[in-house]
C-alpha angles and dihedrals in degrees: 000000000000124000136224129238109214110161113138106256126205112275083235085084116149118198127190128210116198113174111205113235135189110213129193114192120203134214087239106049095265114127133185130206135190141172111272095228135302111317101033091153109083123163136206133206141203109207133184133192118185127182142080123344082255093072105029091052108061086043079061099050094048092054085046098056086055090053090206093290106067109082125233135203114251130165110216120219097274097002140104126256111278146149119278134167136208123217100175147000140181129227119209125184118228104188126284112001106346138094149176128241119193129192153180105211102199113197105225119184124231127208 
């Protein structure tokens, strides 16, 4: 059964849309272009969630358990819910109590 990620991110998010594309060029100039299968469209995300060590923690944990391979639920700014995977983040330490987390969110797609 897949999970869902729903801590609160930062509103600074950045997404990324790349469309695969197969390409034939031609000798003469001519090119062809075609959609490279069913779901060409993927999107990325860099997320951030700042606070205590409270909040940021179980946000880590959750991303731990997947070890970057085991897809989660996770519903983009605009976007509809889809599966997503993270294969790395980054903690940073903001005095006292809080900290930073920073993330790439990848869309993968499932059968």
């Amino acid at each position: 059964m897949t999970t869902t990620f729903t801590w609160p991110v930062q509103a600074k998010l950045a997404g990324a849309v790349k469309f695969a594309v197969l390409t034939a060029q031609f000798g003469d100039g001519y090119k062809q272009t075609a959609a490279d299968g069913i779901n060409n469209q993927s999107q990325s995300w860099s997320v951030v969630i700042r606070g205590p060590a409270a909040q940021v923690t179980p946000a880590r944990d959750f991303l731990n358990t997947r070890a970057g391979y085991q897809s989660f639920f996770w519903t983009p700014p605009l976007g509809a819910q889809g599966y997503y995977e993270c294969k790395e983040y980054e903690l940073h330490h903001l005095g006292v109590s809080n900290w930073e987390l920073t993330a790439t969110f990848e869309q993968v797609f499932q059968p």
